[in-house]
Kinemage of the C-alpha trace (Angstrom):
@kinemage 1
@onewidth
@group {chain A} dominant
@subgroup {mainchain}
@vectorlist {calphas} color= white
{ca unk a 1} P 117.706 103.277 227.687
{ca unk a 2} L 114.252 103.841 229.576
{ca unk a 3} L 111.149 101.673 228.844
{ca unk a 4} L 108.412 103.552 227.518
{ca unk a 5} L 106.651 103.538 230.988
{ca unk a 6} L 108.357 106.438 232.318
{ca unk a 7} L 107.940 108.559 229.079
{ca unk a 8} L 104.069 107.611 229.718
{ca unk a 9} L 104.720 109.124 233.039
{ca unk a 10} L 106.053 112.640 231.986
{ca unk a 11} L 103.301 112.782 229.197
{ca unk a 12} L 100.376 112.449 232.353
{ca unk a 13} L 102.489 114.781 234.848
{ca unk a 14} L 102.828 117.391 231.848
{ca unk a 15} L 98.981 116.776 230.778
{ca unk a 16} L 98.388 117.618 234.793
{ca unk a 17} L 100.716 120.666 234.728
{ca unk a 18} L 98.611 122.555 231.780
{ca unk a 19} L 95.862 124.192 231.199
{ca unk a 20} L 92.645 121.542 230.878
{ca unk a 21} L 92.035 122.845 227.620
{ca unk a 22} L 95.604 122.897 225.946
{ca unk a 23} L 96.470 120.822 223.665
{ca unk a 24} L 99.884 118.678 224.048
{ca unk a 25} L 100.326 118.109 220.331
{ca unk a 26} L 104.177 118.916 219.286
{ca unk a 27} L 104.963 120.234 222.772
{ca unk a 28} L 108.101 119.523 223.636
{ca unk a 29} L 109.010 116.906 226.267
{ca unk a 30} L 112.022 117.580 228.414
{ca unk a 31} L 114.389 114.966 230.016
{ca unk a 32} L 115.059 112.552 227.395
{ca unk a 33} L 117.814 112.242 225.038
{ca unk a 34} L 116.228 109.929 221.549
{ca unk a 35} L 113.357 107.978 221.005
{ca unk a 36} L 114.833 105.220 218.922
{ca unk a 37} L 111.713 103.055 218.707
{ca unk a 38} L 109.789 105.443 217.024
{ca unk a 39} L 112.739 107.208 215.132
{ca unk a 40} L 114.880 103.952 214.155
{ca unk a 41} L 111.755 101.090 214.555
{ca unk a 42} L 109.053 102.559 212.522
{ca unk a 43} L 108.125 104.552 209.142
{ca unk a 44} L 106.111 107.416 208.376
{ca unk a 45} L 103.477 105.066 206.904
{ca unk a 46} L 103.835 102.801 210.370
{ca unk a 47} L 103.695 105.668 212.603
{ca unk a 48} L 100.752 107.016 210.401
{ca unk a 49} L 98.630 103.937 210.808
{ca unk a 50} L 99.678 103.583 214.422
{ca unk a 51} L 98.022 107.321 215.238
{ca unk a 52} L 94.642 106.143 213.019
{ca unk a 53} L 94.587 103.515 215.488
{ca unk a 54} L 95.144 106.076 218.521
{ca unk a 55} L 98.056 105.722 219.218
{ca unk a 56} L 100.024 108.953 220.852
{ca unk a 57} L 103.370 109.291 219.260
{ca unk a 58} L 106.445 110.668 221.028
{ca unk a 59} L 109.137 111.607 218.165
{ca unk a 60} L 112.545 113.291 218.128
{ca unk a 61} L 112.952 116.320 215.561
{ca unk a 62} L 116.089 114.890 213.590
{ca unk a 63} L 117.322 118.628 213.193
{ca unk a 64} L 117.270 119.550 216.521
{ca unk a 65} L 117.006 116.906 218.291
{ca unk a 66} L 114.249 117.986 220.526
{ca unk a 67} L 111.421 115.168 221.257
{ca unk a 68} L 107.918 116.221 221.417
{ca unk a 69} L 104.567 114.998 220.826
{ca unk a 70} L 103.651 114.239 217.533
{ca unk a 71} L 99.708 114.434 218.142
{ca unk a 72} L 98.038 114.098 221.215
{ca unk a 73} L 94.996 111.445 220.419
{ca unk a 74} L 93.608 109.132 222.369
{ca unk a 75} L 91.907 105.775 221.143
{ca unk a 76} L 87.971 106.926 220.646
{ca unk a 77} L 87.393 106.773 217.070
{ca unk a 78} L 89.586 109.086 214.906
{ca unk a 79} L 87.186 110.451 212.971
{ca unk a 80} L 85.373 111.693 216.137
{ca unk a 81} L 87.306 114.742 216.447
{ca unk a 82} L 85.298 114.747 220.211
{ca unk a 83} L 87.163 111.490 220.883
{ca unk a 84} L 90.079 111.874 219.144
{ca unk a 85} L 91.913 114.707 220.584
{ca unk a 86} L 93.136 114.598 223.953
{ca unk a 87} L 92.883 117.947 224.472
{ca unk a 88} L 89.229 118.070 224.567
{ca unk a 89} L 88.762 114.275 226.293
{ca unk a 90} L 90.978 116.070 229.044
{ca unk a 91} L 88.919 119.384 228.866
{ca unk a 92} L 85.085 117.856 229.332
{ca unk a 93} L 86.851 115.775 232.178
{ca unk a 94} L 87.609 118.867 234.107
{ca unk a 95} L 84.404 120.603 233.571
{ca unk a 96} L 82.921 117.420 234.796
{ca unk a 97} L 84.812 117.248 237.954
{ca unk a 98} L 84.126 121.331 238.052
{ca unk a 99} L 80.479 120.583 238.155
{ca unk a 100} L 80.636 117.459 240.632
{ca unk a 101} L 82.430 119.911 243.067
{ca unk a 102} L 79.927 122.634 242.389
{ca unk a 103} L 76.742 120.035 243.200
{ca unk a 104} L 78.563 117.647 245.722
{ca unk a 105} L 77.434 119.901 248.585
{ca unk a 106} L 73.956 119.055 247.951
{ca unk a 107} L 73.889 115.436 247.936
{ca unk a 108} L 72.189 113.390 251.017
{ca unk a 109} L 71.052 117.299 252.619
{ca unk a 110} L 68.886 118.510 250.731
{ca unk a 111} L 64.749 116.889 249.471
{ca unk a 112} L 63.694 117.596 245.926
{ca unk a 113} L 61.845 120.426 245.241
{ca unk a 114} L 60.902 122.963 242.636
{ca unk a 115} L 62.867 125.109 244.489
{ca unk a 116} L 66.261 123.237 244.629
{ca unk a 117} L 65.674 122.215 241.379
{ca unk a 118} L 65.995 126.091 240.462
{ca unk a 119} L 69.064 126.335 243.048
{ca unk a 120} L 70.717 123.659 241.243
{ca unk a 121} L 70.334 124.987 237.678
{ca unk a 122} L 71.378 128.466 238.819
{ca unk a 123} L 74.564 126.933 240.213
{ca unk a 124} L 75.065 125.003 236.848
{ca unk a 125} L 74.365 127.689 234.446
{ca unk a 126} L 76.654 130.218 236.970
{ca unk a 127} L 79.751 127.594 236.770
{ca unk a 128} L 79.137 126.538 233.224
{ca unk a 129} L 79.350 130.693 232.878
{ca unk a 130} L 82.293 131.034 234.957
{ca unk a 131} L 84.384 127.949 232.938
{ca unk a 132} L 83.276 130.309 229.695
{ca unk a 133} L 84.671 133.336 230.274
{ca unk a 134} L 87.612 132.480 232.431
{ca unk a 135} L 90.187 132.733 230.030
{ca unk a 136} L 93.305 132.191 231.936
{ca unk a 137} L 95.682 133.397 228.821
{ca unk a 138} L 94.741 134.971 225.779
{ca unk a 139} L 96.629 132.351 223.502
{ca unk a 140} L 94.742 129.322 224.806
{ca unk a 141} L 91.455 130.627 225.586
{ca unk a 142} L 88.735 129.396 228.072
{ca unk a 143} L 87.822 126.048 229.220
{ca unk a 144} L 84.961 126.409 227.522
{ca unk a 145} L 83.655 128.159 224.662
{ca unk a 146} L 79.897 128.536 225.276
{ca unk a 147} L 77.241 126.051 226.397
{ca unk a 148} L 73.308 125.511 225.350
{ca unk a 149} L 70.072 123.452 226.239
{ca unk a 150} L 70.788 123.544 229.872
{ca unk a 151} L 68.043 121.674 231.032
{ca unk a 152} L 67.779 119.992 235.386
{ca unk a 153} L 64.991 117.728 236.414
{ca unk a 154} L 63.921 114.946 238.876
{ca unk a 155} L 64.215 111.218 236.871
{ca unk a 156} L 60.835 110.050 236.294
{ca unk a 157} L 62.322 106.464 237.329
{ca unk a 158} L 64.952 107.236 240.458
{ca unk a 159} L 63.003 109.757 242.268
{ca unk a 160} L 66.234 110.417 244.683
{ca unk a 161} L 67.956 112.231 241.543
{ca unk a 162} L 68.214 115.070 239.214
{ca unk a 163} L 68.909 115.393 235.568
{ca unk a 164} L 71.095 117.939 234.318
{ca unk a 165} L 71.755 117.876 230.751
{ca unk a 166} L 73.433 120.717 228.417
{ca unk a 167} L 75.745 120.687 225.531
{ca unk a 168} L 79.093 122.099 225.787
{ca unk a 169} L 81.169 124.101 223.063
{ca unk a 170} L 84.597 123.095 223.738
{ca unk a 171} L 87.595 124.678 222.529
{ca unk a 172} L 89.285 122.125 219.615
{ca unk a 173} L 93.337 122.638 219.401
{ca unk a 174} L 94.591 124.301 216.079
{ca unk a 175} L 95.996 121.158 214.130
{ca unk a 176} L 96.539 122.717 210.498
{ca unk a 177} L 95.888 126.189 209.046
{ca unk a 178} L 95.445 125.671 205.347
{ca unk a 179} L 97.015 128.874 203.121
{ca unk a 180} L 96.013 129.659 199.816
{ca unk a 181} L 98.273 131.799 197.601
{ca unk a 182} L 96.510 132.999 194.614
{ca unk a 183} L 98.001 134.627 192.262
């Protein structure tokens, strides 16, 4: 019997060894033989209230046997679906870092100016572009979607920075398809 630490441990080295934007609900999680204290320890109704609290859920398929993810969530608020799913807390993260490599070169070199103001927007709006229509696999798509309202100016306060603001349209994993037979 493991403590839970170690399954945390597989769950961040398999959230490092996917795509940023994939999702890790019901993926299946290799190297471990039950999960008793979810299976044995804890209803449907428990586990239920557990994942409204944020809670990510490892289970064990009782057919199969095979343990997976029951929904990868993290503890912003669940009705938030920008919060809730891990998938995209883990996606904006990497477009974040993305960006911070794209601008680090320019810190502490360069003065402000209209014209590296431009420079930096350009380099934005080409790596925002980039992250947009780099779509690694044709099953999970792009880190990003599309992005809007790109906007990069000096702060009227701290006259040593720039403002870059834009809104990002993130890719949201496919939790439920809803069929409707009509006859």
């Amino acid at each position: 019997l493991q403590e839970g630490y170690f399954l945390a441990a597989s769950l961040a080295a398999l959230s490092a060894g996917v795509l940023p934007q994939q999702p890790l609900t019901r993926i299946e999680i290799a190297g471990y033989s039950r999960v008793a204290r979810t299976t044995a320890k804890f209803n449907r109704a428990q586990l239920d209230a557990m994942a409204l609290a944020g809670v990510f859920i490892v289970t064990q398929n009782a057919s199969d046997g095979k343990i997976y993810s029951r929904h990868a969530i993290t503890t912003g608020e669940y009705t938030d679906i920008n919060q809730r799913e891990e998938s995209v807390t883990r996606d904006v993260d990497y477009v974040s870092y993305y960006l911070r490599n794209v601008l680090d070169p320019f810190i502490g070199i360069y003065t402000i100016n209209p014209a590296i103001i431009s420079r930096v927007k350009f380099l934005v709006d080409q790596a925002l572009y980039n992250l947009s229509v780099n779509d690694n696999t044709t099953v999970i798509g792009a880190p990003l979607l599309g992005y809007s309202d790109l906007t990069t100016e000096q702060d009227s306060l701290a006259k040593d920075k720039i403002n870059i603001t834009v809104s990002l349209l993130v890719p949201y994993a496919l939790n439920n398809i809803a069929v409707r037979l009509i006859v």
